[in-house]
C-alpha positions as CSV (number, residue, x, y, z in Angstrom):
1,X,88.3,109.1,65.9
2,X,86.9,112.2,65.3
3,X,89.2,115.5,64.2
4,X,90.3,116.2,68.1
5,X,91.2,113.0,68.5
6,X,92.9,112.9,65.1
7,X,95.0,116.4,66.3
8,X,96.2,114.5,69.5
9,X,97.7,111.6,67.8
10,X,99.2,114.3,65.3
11,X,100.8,116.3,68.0
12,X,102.4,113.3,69.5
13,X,103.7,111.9,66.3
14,X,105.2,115.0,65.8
15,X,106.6,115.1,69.0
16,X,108.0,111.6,68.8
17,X,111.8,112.1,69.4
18,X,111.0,114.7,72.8
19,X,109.1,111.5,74.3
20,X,111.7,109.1,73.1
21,X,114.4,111.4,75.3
22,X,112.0,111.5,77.9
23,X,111.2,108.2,78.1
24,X,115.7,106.8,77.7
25,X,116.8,109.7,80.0
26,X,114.5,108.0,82.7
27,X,115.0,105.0,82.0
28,X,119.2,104.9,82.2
29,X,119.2,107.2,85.3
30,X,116.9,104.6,88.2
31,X,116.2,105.4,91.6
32,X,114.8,103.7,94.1
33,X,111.2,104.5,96.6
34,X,111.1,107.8,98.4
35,X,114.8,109.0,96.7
36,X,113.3,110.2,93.3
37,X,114.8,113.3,93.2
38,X,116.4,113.4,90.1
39,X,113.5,112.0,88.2
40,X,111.1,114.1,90.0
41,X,113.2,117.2,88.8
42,X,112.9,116.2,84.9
43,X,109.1,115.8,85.6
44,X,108.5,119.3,87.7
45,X,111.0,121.0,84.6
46,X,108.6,119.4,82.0
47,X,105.3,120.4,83.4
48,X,105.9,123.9,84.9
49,X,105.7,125.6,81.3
50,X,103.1,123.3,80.0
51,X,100.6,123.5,82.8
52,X,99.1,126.6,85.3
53,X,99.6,124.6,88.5
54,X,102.5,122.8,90.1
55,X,102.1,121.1,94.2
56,X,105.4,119.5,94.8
57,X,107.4,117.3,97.6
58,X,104.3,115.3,98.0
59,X,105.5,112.2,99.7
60,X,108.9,113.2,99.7
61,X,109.3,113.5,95.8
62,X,105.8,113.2,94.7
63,X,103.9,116.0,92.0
64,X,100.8,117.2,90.7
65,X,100.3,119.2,87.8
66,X,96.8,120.7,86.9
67,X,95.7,121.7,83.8
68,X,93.6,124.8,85.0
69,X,94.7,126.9,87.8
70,X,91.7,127.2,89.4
71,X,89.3,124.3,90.6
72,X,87.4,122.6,88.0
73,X,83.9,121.4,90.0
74,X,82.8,119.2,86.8
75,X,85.6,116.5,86.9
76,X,89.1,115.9,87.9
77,X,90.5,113.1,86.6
78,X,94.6,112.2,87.4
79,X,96.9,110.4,85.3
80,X,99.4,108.7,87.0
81,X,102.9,107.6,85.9
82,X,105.3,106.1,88.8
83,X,108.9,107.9,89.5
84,X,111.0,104.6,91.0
85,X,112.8,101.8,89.7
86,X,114.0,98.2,91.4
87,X,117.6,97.7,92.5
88,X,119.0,95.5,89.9
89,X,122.8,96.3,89.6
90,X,123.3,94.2,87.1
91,X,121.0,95.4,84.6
92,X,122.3,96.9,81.4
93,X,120.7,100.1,82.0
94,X,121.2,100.0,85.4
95,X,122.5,103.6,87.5
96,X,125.6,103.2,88.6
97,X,124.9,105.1,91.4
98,X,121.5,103.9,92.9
99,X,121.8,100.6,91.2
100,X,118.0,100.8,90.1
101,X,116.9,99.5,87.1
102,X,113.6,100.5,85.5
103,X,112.7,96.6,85.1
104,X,109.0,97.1,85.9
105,X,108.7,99.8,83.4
106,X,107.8,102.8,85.0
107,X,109.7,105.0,83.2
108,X,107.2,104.1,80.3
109,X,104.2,105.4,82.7
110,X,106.3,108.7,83.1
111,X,107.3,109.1,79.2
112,X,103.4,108.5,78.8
113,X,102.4,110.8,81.0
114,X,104.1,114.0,79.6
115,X,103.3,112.9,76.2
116,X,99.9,112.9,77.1
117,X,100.6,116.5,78.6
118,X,102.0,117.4,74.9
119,X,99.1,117.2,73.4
120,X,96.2,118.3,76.5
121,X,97.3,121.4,77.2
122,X,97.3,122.6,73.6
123,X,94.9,125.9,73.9
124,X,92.6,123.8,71.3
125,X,92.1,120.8,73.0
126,X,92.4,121.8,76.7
127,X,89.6,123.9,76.1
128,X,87.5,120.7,74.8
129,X,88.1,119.2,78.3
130,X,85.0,119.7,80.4
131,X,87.2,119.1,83.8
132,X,90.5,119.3,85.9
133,X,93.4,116.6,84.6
134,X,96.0,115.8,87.3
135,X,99.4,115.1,85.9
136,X,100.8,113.0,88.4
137,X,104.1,111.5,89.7
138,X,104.0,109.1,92.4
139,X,106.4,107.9,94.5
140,X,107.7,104.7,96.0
141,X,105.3,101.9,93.8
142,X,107.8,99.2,94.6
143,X,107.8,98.1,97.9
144,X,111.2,97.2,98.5
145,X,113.9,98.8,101.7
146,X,111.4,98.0,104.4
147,X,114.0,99.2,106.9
148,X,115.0,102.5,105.0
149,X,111.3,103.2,104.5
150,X,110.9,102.1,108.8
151,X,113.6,104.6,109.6
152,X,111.7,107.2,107.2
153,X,108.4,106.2,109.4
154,X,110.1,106.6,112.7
155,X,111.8,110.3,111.2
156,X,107.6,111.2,110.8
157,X,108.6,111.6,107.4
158,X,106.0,109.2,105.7
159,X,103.4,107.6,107.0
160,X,103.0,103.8,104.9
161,X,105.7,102.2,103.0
162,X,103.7,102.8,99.5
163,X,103.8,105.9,97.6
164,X,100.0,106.6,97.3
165,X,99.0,105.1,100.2
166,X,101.1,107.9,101.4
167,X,99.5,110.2,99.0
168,X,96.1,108.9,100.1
169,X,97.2,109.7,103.2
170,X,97.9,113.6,103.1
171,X,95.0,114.2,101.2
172,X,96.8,114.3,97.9
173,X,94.1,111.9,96.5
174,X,91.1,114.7,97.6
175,X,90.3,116.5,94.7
176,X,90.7,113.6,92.2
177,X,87.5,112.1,91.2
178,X,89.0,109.2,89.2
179,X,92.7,107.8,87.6
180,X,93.6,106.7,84.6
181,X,96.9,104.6,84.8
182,X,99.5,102.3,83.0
183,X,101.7,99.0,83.3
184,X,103.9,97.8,80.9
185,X,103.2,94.1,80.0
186,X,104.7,91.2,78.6
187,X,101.3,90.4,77.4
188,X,101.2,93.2,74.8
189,X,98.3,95.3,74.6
190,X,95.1,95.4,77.3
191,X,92.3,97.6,78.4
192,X,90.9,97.2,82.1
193,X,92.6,95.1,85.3
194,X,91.8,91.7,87.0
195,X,92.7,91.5,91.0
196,X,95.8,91.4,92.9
197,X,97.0,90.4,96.3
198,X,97.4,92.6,99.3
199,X,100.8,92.3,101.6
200,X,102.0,93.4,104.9
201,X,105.3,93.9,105.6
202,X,107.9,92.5,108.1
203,X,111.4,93.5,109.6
204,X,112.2,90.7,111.6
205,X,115.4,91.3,114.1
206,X,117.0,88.4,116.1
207,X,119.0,89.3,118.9
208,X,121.7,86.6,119.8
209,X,125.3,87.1,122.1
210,X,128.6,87.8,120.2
211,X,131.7,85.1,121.3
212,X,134.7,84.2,119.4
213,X,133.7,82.0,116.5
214,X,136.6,79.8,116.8
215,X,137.9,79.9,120.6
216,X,134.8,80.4,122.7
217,X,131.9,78.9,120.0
218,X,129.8,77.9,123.6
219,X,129.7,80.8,124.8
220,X,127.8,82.7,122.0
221,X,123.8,82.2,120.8
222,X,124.0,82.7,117.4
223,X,121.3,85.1,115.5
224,X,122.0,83.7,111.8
225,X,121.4,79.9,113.1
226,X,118.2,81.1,114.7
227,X,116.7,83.0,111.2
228,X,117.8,80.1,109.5
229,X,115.5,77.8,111.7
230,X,112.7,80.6,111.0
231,X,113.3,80.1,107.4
232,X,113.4,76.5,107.6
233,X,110.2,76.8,109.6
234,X,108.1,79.1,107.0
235,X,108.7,76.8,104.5
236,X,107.6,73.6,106.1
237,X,104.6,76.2,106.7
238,X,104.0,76.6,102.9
239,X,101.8,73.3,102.9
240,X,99.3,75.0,104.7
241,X,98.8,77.4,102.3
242,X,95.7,77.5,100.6
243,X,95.9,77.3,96.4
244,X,93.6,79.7,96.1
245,X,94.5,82.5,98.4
246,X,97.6,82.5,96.4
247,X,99.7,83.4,99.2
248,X,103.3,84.8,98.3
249,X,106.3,85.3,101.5
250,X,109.4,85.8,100.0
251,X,111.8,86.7,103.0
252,X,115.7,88.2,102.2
253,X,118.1,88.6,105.1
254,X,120.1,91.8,105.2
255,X,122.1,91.0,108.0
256,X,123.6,87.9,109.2
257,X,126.6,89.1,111.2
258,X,129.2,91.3,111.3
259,X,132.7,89.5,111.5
260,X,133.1,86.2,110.1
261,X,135.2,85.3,113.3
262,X,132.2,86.2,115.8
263,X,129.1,84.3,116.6
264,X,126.3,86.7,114.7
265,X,124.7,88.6,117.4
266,X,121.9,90.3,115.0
267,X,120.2,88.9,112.0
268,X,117.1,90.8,110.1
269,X,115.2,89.5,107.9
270,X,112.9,91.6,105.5
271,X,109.5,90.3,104.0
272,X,106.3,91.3,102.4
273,X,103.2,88.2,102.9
274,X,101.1,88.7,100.1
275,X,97.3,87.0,99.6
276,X,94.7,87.1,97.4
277,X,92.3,88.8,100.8
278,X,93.1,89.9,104.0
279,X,91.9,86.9,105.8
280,X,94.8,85.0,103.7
281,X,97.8,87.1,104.0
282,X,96.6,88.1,108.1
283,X,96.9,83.8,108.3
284,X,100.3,84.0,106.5
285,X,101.3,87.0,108.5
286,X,101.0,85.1,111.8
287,X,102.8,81.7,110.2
288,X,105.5,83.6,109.4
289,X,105.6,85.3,112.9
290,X,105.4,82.0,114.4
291,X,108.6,80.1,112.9
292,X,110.7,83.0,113.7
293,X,109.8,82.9,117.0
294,X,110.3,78.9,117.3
295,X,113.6,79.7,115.7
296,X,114.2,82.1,118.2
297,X,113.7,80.1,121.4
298,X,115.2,77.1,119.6
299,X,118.5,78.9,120.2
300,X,117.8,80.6,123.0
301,X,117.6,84.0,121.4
302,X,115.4,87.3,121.3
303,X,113.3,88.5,118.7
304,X,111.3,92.0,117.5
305,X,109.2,91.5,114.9
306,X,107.6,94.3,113.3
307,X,104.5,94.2,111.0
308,X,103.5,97.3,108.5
309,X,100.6,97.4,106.5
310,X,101.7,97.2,103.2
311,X,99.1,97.2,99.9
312,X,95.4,96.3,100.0
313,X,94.5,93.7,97.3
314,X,93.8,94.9,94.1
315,X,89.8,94.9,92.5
316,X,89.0,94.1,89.0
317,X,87.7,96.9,86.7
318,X,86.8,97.3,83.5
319,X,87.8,99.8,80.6
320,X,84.8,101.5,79.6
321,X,83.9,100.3,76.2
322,X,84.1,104.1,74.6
323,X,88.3,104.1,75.6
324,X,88.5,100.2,74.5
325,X,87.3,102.2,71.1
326,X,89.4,104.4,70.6
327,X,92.6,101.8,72.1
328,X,91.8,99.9,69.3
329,X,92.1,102.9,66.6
330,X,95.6,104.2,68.5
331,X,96.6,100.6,68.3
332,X,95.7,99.3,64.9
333,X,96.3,96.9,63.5
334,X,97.9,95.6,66.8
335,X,95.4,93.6,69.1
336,X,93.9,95.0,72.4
337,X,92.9,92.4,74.6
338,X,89.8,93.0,76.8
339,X,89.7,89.5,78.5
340,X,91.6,90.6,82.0
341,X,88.6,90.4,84.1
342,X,89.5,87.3,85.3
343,X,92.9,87.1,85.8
344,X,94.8,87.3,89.6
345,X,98.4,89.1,89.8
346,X,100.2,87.2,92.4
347,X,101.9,90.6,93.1
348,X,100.8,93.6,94.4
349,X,100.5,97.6,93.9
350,X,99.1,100.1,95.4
351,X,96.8,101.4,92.4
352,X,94.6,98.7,95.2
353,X,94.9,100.9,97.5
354,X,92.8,104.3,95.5
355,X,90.9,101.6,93.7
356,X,89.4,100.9,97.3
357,X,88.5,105.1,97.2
358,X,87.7,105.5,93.3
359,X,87.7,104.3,90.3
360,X,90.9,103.6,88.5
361,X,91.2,102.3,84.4
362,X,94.2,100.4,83.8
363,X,95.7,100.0,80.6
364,X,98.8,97.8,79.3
365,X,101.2,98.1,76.3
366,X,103.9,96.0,75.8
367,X,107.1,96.3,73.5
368,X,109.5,94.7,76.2
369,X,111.0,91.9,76.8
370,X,112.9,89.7,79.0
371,X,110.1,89.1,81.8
372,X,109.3,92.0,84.8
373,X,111.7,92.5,87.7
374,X,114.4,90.8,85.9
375,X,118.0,91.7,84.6
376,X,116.9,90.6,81.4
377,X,114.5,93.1,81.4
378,X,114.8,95.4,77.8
379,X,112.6,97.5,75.6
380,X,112.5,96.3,72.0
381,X,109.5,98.7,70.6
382,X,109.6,102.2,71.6
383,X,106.7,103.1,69.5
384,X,104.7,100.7,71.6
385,X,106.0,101.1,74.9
386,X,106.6,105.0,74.4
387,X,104.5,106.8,71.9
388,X,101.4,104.4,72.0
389,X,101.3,104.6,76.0
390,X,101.0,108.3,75.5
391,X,98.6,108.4,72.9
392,X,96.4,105.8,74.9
393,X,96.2,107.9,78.2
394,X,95.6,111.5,76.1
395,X,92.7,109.8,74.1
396,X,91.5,107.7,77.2
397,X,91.3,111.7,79.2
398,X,89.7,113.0,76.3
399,X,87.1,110.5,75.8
400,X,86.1,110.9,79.3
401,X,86.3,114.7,79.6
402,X,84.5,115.6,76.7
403,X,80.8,116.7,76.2
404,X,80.7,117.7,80.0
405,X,82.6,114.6,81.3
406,X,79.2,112.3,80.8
407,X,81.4,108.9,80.4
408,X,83.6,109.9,83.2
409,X,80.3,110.7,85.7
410,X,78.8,107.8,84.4
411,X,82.1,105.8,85.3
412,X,82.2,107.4,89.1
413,X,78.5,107.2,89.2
414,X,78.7,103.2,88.6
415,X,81.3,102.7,91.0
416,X,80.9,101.2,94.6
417,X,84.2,102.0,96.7
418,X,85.0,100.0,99.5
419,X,86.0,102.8,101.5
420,X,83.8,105.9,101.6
421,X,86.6,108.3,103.2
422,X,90.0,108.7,103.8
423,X,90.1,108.9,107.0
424,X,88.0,105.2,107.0
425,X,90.4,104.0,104.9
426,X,94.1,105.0,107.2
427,X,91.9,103.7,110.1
428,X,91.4,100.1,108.5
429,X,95.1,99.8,107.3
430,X,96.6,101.1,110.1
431,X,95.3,98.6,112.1
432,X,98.1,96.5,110.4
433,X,100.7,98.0,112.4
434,X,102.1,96.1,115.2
435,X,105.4,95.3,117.2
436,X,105.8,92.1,119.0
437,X,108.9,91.4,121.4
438,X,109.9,88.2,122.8
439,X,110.5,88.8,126.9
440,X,114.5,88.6,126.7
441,X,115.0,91.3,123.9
442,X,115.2,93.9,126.8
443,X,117.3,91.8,128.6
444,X,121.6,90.7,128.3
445,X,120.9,87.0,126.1
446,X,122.7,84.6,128.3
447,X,123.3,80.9,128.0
């Protein structure tokens, strides 16, 4: 490291216990996608004294804080940290109020974040920077409420379901040049991301005709018995699934009735179908459309199904070999782990989704336990999780900001987007959307 480098980890040791608040405060108060508010706050509070730039209620609850007040033409590189949890009530650290949980970790991207933030905009190392740096919070990573985030759609509050394809969206995502952004991993220590598949999303309604469960059973067509047959239906479907489009549907039903002594005359069914491309989850997409339809007519019921693009498969990229350096050094005597390349997530984010714009490094620590998503979810090593997460991403910004940003032009420079604009990239996913109907659903269901 040389003595910049050296003052940065300094500065974050010695602001240790602020991160460590930070980072517990987060992660014992969860919310959920697009309802942030509270965690949004904290961050806004945090950065307005530290930086010269604030644009907030992106997305709903989204932020950006800039470095430099004015625009920096050399380089603006973000660093990202996620605002929402999962809804795991039963978690120990779980919000009794929004039963979120911060199982997934983002609360670690957040305390990395503003430690990062600690140490950049010090006047002796900010000025060291040859570019803009983005602080920023992004909303809604986990895609999960796909009716809450339809009725949001409908109110022409959002646009997409994901929190930066929403910030890709209103132009959040222009003045960035690259991102810089963390996962916590059960895996310990990485540098650099293998691929990840892409989903749409589903909110599949069944329309049936109340009757009395007991007394008048004939009369009624019963919704629940029809999802049921759609469910029995996608999974006969599984065995045509392809090994290696590592296709993922993983429906949940939210409503199956209303009384337990009337035939259910609504069930809805929410799903995401995940694949490796687009050619496997589109195939998946229209399976899963299929047995809900048979299960439909089987009873003699109507459907809706409605399909929302959800993520685009995530690319492989590599950590330059100058932050994989200086990883190492933060990290000592601890192992980073390089060889990621090759590995496929069977879930999804929407760091796929800017990948398909820009480049975007990715970086893991670990220091938890318990496995992602789960109640058993826990953090055993906050210096790992915490303090190294923010040393990693204030190192990783310098090394590619310093001496006129030449490793971060030479990173954009080598980089071959899918997408060359914005606006090609909302028309290709929006061509995801669509609503199909069944003939009855306008019509009284009769026997």
């Amino acid at each position: 490291m040389d003595k910049t480098e050296e003052q940065i980890v300094k500065i974050i040791d010695n602001n240790r216990s602020m991160i460590l608040e930070f980072a517990n405060d987060i992660y014992h108060h969860g919310e959920l996608g697009y309802k942030e508010f509270r965690t949004s706050e904290k961050f806004r509070k945090f950065m307005k004294p530290r930086t010269e730039r604030i644009e907030d209620d992106l997305a709903i609850t989204g932020m950006k804080a800039y470095l430099n007040s004015e625009k920096r033409e050399n380089f603006s590189l973000a660093l990202i940290g996620e605002l929402d949890a999962l809804r795991i009530p039963n978690h120990a650290c779980a919000n009794k109020e929004t039963e979120a949980a911060h199982c997934c970790g983002h609360h670690a991207q957040l305390a990395g974040v503003i430690g990062a933030a600690i140490a950049l905009t010090e006047k002796g190392i900010s000025e060291k920077l040859d570019g803009q740096i983005v602080f920023m919070a992004a909303p809604a990573e986990e895609y999960g409420e796909v009716e809450f985030k339809k009725s949001l759609m409908n109110e022409g509050k959002i646009g997409y379901g994901g929190g930066k394809c929403e910030l890709i969206r209103i132009g959040a995502f222009d003045d960035i040049d690259a991102c810089l952004v963390h996962h916590i991993s059960m895996e310990g220590i990485s540098a650099g991301s293998g691929s990840g598949n892409g989903f749409v999303s589903k909110v599949i309604t069944i329309k049936g005709k109340a009757a009395h469960a007991a007394a008048e059973k004939e009369k009624g067509v019963n919704a629940l018995s029809a999802a049921s047959l759609g469910l029995q239906a996608l999974a006969f479907n599984r065995e045509t699934f392809r090994d290696e489009d590592c296709v993922r549907v993983h429906p949940i039903m939210t409503k199956g009735g209303n009384l337990v002594n009337v035939v259910p005359d609504e069930a809805v069914i929410e799903t995401l179908v995940r694949g490796k491309t687009k050619e496997a989850f589109s195939d998946a997409s229209m399976k899963t459309d299929r047995s809900f339809k048979a299960g439909a007519m089987a009873m003699g019921a109507g459907y809706r199904i409605e399909t929302m693009p959800g993520y685009l498969p995530s690319l492989p990229m590599a950590m330059p070999e100058e932050v994989v350096e200086v990883m190492r050094e933060a990290a000592a005597p601890k192992k980073v782990n390089t060889d990621v390349l090759e590995k496929h997530m069977g879930g999804s984010t929407d760091v796929g989704d800017v990948q398909h714009l820009m480049p975007v490094l990715t970086f893991n620590t670990g220091g938890v336990s318990g496995g992602l998503h789960q109640s058993e979810f826990a953090v055993y090593d906050e210096e790992e999780a915490y303090i190294l997460t923010a040393k990693i991403f204030a190192l990783g910004a310098y090394r590619m900001l310093k001496d006129g940003a030449e490793l971060a032009k030479r990173v954009k420079d080598g980089y071959h987007p899918v997408f060359q604009s914005k606006e090609e990239y909302i028309e290709f996913l929006n061509k995801f959307y669509s609503v199909e109907e069944s003939e009855i659903w306008e019509k009284k269901i009769t026997k």
